[in-house]
C-alpha positions as CSV (number, residue, x, y, z in Angstrom):
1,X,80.7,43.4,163.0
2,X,78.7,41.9,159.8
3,X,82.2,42.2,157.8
4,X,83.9,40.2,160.3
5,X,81.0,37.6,160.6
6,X,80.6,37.2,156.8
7,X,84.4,36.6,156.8
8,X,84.8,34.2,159.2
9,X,81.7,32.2,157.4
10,X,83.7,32.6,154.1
11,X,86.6,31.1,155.8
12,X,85.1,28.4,157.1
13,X,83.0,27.7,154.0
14,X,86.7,27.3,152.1
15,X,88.0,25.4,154.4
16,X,85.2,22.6,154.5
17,X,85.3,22.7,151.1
18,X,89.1,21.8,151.0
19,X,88.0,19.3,153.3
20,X,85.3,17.7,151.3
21,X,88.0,17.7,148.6
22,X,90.6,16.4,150.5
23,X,88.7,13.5,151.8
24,X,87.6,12.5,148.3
25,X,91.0,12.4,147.0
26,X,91.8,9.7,150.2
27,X,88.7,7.7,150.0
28,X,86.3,8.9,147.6
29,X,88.4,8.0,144.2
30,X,90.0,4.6,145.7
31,X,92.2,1.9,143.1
32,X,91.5,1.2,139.7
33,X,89.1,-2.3,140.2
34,X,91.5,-5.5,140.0
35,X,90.9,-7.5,136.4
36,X,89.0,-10.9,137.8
37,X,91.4,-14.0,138.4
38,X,90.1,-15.5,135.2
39,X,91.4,-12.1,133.1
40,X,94.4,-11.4,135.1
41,X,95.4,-15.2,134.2
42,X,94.5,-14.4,130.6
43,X,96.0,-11.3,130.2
44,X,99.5,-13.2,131.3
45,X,98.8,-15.7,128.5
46,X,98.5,-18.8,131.5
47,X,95.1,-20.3,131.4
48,X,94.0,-20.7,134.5
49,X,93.0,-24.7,136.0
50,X,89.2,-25.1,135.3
51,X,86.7,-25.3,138.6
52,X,85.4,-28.8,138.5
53,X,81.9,-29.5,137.4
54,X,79.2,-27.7,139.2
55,X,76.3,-30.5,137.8
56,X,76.1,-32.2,141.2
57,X,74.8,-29.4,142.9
58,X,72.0,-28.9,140.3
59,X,72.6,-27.3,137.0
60,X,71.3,-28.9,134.2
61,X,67.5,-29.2,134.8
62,X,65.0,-31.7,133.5
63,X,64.1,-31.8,130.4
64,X,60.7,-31.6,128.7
65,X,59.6,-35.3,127.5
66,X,56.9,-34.9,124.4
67,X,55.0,-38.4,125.7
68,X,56.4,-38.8,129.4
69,X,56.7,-36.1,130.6
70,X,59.9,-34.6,133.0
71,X,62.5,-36.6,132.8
72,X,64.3,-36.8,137.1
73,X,67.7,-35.6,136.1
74,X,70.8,-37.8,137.0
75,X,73.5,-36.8,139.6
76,X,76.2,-35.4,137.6
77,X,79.6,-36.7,139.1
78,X,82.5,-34.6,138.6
79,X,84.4,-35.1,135.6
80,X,88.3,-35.2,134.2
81,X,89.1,-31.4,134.7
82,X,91.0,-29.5,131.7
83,X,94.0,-27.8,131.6
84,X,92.6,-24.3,130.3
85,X,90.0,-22.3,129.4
86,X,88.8,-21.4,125.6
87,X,89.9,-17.7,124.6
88,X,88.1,-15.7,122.2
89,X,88.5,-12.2,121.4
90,X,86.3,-10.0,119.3
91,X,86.5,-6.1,118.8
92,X,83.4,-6.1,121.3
93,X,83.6,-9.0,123.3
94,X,86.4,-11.0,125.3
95,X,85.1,-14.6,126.0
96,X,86.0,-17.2,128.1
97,X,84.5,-20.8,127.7
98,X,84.9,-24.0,129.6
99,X,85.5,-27.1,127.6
100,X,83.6,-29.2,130.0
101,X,80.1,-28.5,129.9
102,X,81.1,-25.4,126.9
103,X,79.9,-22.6,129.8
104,X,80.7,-19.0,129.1
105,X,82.4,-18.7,132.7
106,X,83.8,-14.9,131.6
107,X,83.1,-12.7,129.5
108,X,84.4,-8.9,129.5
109,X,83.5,-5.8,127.4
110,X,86.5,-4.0,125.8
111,X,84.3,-1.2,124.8
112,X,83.3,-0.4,128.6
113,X,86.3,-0.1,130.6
114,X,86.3,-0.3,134.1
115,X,87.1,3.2,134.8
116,X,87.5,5.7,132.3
117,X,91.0,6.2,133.4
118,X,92.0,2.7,132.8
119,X,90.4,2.1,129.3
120,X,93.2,-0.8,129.2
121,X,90.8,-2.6,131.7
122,X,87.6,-3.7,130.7
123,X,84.5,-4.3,132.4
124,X,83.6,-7.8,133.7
125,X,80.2,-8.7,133.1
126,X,80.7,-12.5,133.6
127,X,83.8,-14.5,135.8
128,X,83.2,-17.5,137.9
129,X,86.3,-16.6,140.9
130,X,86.8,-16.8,144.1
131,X,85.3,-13.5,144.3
132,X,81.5,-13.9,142.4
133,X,80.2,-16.5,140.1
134,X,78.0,-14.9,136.6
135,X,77.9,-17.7,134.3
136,X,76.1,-18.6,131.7
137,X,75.2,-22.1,130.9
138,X,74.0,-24.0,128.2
139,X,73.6,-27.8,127.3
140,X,71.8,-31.0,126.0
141,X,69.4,-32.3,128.9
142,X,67.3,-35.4,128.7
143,X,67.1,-39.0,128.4
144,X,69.8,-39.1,125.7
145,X,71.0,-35.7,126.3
146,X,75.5,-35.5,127.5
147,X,74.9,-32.9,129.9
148,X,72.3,-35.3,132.2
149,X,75.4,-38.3,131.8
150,X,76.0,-40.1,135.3
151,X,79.7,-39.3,134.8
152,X,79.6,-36.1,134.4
153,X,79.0,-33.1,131.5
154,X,80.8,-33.3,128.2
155,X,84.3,-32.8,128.0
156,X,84.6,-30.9,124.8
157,X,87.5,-31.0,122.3
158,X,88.7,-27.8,119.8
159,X,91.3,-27.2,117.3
160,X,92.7,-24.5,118.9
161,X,92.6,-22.8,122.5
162,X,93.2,-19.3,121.1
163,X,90.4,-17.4,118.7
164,X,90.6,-13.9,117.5
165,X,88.4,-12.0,115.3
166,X,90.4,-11.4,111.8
167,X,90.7,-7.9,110.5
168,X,88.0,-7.7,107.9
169,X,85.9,-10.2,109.1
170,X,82.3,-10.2,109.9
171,X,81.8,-12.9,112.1
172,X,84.0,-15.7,114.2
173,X,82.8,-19.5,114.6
174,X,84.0,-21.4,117.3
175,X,83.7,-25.3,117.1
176,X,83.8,-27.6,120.4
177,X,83.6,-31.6,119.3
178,X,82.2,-34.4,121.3
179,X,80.9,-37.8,120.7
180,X,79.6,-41.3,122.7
181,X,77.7,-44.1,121.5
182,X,77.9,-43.2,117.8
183,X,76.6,-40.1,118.1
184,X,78.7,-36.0,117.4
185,X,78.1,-33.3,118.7
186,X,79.0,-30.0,117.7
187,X,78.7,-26.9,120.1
188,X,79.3,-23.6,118.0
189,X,79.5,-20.4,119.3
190,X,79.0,-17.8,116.7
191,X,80.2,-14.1,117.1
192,X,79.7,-11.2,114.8
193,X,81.5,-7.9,114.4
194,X,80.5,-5.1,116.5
195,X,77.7,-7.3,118.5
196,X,77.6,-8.5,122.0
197,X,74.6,-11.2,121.0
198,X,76.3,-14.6,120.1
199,X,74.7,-17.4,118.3
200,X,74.8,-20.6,120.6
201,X,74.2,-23.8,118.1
202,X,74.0,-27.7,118.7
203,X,74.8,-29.5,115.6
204,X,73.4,-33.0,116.7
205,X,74.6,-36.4,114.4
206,X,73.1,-39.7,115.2
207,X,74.5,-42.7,114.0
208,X,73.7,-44.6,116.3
209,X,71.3,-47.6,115.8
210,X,68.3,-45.9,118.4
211,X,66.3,-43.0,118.4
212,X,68.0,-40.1,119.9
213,X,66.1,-37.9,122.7
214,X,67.4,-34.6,124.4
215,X,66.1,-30.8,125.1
216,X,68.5,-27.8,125.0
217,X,68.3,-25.4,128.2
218,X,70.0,-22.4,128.2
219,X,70.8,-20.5,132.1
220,X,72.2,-17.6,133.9
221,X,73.6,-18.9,137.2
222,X,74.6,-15.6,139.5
223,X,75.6,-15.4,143.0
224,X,74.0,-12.9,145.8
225,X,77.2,-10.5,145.2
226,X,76.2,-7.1,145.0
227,X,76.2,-5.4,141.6
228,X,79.8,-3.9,140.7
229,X,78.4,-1.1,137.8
230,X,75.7,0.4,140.4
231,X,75.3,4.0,141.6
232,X,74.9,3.1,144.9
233,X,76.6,5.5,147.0
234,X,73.3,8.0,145.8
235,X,71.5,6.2,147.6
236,X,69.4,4.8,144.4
237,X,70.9,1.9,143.9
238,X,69.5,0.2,140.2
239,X,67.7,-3.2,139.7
240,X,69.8,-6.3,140.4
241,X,67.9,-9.5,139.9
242,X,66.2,-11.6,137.1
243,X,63.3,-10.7,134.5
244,X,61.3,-12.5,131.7
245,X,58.7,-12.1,128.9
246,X,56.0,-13.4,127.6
247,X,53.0,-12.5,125.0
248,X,50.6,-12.8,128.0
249,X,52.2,-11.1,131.0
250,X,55.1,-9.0,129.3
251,X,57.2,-7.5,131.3
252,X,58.3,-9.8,134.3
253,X,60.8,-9.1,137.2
254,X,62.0,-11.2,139.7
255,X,63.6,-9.7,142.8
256,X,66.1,-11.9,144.8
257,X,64.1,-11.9,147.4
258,X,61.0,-13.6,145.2
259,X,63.4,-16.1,144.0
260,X,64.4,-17.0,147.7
261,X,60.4,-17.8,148.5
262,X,59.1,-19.0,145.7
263,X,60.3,-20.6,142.0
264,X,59.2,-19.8,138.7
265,X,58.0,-22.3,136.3
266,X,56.2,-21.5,133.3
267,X,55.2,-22.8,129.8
268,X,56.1,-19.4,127.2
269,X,56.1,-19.2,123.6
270,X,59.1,-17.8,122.6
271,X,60.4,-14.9,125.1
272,X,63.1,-14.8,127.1
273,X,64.9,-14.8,130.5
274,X,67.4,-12.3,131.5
275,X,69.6,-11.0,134.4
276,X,69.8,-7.2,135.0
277,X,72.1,-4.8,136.3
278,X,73.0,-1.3,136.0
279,X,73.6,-0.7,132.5
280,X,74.3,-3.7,131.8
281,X,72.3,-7.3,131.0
282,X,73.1,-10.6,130.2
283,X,69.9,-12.9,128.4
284,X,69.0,-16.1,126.8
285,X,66.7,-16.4,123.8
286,X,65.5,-19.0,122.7
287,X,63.2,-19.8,119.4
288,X,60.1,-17.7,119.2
289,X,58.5,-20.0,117.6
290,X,58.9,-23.1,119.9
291,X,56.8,-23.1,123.6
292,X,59.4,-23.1,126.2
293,X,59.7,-24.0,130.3
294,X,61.2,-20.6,132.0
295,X,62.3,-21.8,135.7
296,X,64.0,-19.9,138.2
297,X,65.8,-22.1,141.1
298,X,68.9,-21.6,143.8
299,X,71.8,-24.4,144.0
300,X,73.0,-26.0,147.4
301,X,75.9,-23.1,147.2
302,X,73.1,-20.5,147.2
303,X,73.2,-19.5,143.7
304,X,70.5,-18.2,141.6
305,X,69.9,-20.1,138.4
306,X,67.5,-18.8,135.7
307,X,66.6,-20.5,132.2
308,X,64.7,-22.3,129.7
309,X,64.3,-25.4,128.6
310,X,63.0,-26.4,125.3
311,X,61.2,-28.9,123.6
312,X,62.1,-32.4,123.2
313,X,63.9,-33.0,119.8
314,X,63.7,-36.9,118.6
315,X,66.7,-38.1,116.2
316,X,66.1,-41.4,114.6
317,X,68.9,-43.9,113.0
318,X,71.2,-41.1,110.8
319,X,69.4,-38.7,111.2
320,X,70.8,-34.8,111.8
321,X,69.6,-31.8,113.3
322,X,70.0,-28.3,114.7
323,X,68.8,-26.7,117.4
324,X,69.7,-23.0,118.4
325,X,69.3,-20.1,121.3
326,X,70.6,-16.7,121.0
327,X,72.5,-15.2,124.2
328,X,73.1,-11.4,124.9
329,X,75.6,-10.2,127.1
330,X,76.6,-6.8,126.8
331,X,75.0,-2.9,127.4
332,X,71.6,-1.9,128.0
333,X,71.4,-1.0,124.2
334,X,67.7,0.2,123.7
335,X,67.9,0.2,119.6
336,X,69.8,-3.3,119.7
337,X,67.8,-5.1,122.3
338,X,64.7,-4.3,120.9
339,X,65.6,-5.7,117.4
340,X,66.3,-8.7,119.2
341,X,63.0,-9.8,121.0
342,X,60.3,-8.1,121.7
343,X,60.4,-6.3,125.1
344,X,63.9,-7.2,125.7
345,X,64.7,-2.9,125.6
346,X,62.4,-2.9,128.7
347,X,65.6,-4.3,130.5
348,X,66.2,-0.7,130.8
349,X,64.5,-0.3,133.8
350,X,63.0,3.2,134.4
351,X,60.9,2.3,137.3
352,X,57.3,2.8,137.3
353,X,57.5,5.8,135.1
354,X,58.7,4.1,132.1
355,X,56.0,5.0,129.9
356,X,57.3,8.5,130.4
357,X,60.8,7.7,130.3
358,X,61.0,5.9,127.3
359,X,60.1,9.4,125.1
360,X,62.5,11.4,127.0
361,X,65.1,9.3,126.6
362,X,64.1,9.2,122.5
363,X,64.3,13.3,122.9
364,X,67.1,13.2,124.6
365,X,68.9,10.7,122.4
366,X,67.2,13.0,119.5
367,X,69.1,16.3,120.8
368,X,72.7,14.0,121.6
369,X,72.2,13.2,117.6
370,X,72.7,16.8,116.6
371,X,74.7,18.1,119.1
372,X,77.0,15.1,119.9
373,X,77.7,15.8,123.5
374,X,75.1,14.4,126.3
375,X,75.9,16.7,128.9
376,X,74.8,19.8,126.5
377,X,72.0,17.1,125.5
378,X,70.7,17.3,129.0
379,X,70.9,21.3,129.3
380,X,68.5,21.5,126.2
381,X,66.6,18.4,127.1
382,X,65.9,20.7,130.3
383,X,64.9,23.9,128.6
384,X,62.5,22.1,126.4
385,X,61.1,20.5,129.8
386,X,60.7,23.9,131.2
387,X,59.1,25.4,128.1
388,X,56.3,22.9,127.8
389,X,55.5,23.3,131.5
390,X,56.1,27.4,131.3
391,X,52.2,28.0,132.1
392,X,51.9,25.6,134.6
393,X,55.4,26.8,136.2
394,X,53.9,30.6,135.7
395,X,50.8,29.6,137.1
396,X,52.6,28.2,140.6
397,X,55.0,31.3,140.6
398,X,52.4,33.7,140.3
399,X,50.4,32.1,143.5
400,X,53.9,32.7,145.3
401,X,54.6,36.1,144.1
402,X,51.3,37.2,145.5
403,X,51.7,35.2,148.9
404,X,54.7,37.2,149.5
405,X,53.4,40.1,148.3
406,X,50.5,39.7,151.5
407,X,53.1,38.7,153.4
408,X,52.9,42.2,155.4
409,X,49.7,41.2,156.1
410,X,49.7,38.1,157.2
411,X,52.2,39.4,160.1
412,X,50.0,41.9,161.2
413,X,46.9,38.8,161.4
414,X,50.0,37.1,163.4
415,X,50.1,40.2,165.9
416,X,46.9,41.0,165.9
417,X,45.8,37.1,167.2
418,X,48.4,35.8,168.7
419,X,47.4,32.5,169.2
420,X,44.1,32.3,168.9
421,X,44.4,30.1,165.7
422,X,40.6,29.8,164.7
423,X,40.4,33.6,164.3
424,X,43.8,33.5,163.1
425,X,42.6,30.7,160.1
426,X,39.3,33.5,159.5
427,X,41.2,36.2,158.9
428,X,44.0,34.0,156.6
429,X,41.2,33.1,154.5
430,X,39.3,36.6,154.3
431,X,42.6,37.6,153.1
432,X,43.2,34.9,150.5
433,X,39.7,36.0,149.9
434,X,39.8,39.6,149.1
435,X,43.1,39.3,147.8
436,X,41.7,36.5,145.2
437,X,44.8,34.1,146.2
438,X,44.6,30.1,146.4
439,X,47.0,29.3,148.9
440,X,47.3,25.8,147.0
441,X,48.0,27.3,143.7
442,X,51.7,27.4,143.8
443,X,51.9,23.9,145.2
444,X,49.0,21.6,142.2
445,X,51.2,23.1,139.7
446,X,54.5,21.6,140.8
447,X,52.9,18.6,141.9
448,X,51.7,17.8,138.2
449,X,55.2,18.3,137.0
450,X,56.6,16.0,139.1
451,X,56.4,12.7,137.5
452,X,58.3,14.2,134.6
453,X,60.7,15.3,136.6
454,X,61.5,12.0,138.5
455,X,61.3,10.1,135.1
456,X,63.8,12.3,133.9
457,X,65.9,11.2,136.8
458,X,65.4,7.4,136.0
459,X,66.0,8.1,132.4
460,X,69.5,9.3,133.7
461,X,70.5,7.0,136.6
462,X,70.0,3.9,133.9
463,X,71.1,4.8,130.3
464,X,74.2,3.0,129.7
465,X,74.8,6.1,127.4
466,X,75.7,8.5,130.3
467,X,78.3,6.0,131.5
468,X,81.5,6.9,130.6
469,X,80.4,10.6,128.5
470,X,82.0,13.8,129.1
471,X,80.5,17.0,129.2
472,X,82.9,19.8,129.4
473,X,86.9,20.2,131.4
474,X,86.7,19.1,134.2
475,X,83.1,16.7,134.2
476,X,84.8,14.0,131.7
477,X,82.2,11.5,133.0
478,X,78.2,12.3,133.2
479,X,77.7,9.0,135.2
480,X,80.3,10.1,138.6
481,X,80.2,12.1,141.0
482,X,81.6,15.8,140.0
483,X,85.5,15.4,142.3
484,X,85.7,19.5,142.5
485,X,81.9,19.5,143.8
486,X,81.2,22.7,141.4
487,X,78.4,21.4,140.2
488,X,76.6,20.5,143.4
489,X,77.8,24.0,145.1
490,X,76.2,25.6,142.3
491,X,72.7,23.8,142.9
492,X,73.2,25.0,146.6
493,X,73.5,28.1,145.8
494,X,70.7,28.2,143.1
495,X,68.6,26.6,145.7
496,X,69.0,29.4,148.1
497,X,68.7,32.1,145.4
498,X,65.2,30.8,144.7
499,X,64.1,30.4,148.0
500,X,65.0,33.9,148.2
501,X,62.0,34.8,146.0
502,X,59.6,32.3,147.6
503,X,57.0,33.6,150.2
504,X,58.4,33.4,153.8
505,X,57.2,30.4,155.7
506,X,54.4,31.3,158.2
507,X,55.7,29.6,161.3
508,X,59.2,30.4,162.7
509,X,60.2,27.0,162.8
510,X,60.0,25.9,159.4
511,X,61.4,29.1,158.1
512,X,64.6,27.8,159.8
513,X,64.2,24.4,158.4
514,X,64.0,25.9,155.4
515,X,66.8,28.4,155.5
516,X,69.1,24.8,155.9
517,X,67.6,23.2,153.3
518,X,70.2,24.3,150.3
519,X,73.2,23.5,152.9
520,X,71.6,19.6,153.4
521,X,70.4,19.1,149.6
522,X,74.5,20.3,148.8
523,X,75.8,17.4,150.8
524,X,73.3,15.1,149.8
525,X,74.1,16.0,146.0
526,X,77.6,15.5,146.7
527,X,78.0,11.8,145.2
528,X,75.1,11.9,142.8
529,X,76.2,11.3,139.6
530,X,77.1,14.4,137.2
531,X,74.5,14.7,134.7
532,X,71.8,14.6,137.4
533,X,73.3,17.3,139.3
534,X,73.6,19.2,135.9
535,X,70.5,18.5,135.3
536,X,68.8,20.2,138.5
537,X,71.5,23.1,137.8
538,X,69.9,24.1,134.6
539,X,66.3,23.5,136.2
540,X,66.7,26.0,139.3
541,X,68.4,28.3,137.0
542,X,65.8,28.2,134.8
543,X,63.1,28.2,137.6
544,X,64.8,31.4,139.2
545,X,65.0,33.2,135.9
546,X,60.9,33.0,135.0
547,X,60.1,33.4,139.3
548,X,62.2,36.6,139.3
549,X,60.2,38.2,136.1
550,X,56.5,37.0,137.4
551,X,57.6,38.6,140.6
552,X,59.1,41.7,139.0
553,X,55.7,41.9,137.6
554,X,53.1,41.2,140.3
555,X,55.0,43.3,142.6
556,X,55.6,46.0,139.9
557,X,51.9,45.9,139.3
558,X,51.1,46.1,143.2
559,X,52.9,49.2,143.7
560,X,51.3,51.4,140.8
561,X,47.9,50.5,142.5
């Protein structure tokens, strides 16, 4: 009779799992993710017909006066649209930039495909579609400023519509021309080999007869779309929304929801304003030398807009100048962001637990640096996890070794009470007494360990390093879910091999909630992302391995007295 029942549980084990597999394969996997219009247009070599200008709903803000203070910004009326978009292709960076206004309006990363299957697609951090808008902005507001002009933002000229980052060359400058009432402007966009920060320059000649007067701003404008790089279906979805820093307050983030209520406006030396997403970030920064207004705001489309605007520069008769901002727009690269601007590699969120985080992910990155694969990274990160917390880890499986080696007893208190539950409590704790067992010792132990081990699961879900990285045949990417489900059957199982060696649960009822706890944590680790699941693998294994020998021993030990 037990061989026929443990058959017909094996068979229908198999066949949910062909299930499971079966659904993935129809809905799980889905289509490769469509290029945006702007790169599908691209791609074709047919530049796509520029959006109009976006300036009368908002966009360029007012500018910081030095003796008058804001400056009301004029209605910007639409202006003459172009035929086509500037192209610019680096070995890191595809770029998109509109001639009116010079807007980065897309901006893809070669580097970071879309799926790992389709490395001929790359991921779109910026596009402004009929789908999302992610653009960055950048201009020349203020009294004298062509971006605050009553007929509209500048319409830029350039030699060529086409760049391309020669073979051999370090960098690639980009040059967009405009000029009114005797005075040029030069717009130059500056990109080097192997960077994703580009250099964003205003090359200002006055020869005009007057004093000159304008303030450069620099923005991210983002819809409310959701974010297309998250882990969502974990049910941990990343950051999406705005942050800033400055000397004072640090680390700032801005959830959509607090830029719906309220709007930021603030006075910073040097810093910077970004906008985050999983694994990736897109940021402004301007001089660190110069005070700047940070200001968040929404358009009458409903739009997020967050930027800077800086000083006030004053030209007189012939008189040149240059004024600069930095923009970022590319992984969360910890090493690169922080030699950028200080706090800028805190756009790696890790949640609350950062402060642990940040050295686990330096170990872990440590480990990857020898052994060159992060999935083995994360199997040795975890051992050396489960070394440095081997006494406390002993300390919590000894407790449960000697609650189940009482266990006996404690069913005979059961049968001997029945429910009288204040003599049944005396006699539990004349036991625990006698016996010289804290009931609470397995539990402190695990409890200390615990912020380590959720930081290590931050430190996971947001390095931009897991995205994309193999681990060994059939796990090619650390960041997805495992599509055989090995890897989360195996944490089942390991789950229910270690409750195996924990103390039985006094009451009936949460014995049986127990008993289903491997079969719910299976399903639930289903879509979580590979490495994660590797990672709680290697701990249970572990965990089983040193609870089986304290066990051996207690119990050994118990039955030679």
């Amino acid at each position: 009779m037990n061989m026929q029942r443990n058959i017909l549980i094996a068979a229908l084990l198999v066949i949910t799992y062909l299930m499971v597999l079966q659904w993935n394969n129809d809905y799980g996997q889905g289509e490769p993710l469509p290029a945006s219009e702007t790169e599908m247009s691209m791609a074709n070599g047919d530049l796509p017909s520029l959006p109009a200008s976006e300036g009368a709903d908002g966009d360029v803000p007012q500018a910081v006066e030095p003796v008058t203070g804001d400056v009301p910004t004029t209605p910007v009326q639409t202006a003459t649209t172009p035929s086509g978009l500037i192209s610019v292709q680096t070995d890191t960076l595809n770029v998109s930039i509109n001639p009116l206004g010079g807007d980065i309006v897309a901006l893809s990363l070669p580097a970071y495909p879309t799926r790992k299957d389709r490395p001929d697609l790359p991921f779109q951090l910026l596009e402004q579609s009929n789908s999302r808008t992610y653009v960055a902005q950048s201009g020349l507001a203020g009294r004298n400023g062509p971006d605050a002009r009553a007929n509209g933002r500048p319409l830029y000229s350039v030699e060529q519509t086409s760049y391309q980052l020669a073979e051999g060359s370090d960098s690639l400058t980009v040059d967009l021309h405009f000029s009114e009432n005797d005075v040029n402007y030069i717009k130059r966009f500056t990109f080097n080999r192997g960077d994703y920060l580009i250099d964003v320059d205003y090359l200002i000649d006055n020869q005009s007869d007057s004093t000159w007067t304008g303030s450069l701003f620099g923005q991210i404008k983002r819809d409310s779309s959701g974010d297309p790089s998250s882990s969502s279906a974990t049910g941990m979805a990343t950051f999406l929304g705005a942050a800033y820093w400055s000397s004072s307050n640090s680390y700032e983030k801005l959830k959509l929801g607090k830029m719906d209520d309220s709007r930021l406006k603030e006075t910073i030396e040097g810093g910077w304003i970004a906008w985050l997403q999983h694994y990736f970030v897109s940021a402004w920064i301007p001089n660190a030398e110069q005070q700047h207004v940070y200001q968040t705001r929404k358009d009458s489309q409903g739009n997020y807009i967050v930027g800077f605007v800086s000083p006030a520069v004053n030209l007189s008769a012939g008189e040149q100048a240059t004024i600069s901002a930095d923009f970022y727009a590319g992984p969360k690269d910890q090493d690169r962001l922080k030699e950028i601007s200080p706090g800028l590699e805190l756009t790696v969120d890790y949640g609350f637990l950062w402060f642990i985080a940040q050295p686990l992910f330096w170990v872990l990155s440590l480990i990857h640096s020898m052994v060159g694969n992060w999935g083995w990274s994360i199997i040795l990160l975890t051992v050396l996890i489960k070394l440095v917390f081997f006494p406390l880890s002993a300390t919590s499986y000894r407790s449960m070794a000697n609650m189940r080696r009482v266990a006996p007893k404690l069913q005979a208190l059961r049968e001997q009470f029945g429910d009288d539950r204040q003599k049944m409590s005396q006699g539990m704790m004349e036991l625990y007494k006698k016996e010289k067992i804290n009931p609470l010792g397995g539990c402190l132990p695990i409890l200390v360990q615990m912020p380590v081990f959720i930081a290590l699961y931050w430190t996971l879900m947001e390095s931009v390093e897991m995205r994309q990285a193999p681990w060994i045949g059939w796990i090619t990417d650390l960041s997805l879910k495992d599509p055989y489900f090995i890897l989360p059957i195996l944490m089942g199982v390991s789950m229910f091999i270690q409750q195996q060696l924990n103390p039985t649960p006094p009451d009936p009822m949460q014995a049986k909630v127990m008993k289903m706890l491997p079969i719910i944590f299976t399903f639930f680790f289903l879509w979580f992302p590979a490495g994660l699941v590797l990672y709680w693998v290697v701990n249970n294994i572990l965990s089983i391995a040193q609870q089986w020998y304290i066990t051996r021993q207690i119990e050994g030990a118990a039955e030679k007295d």
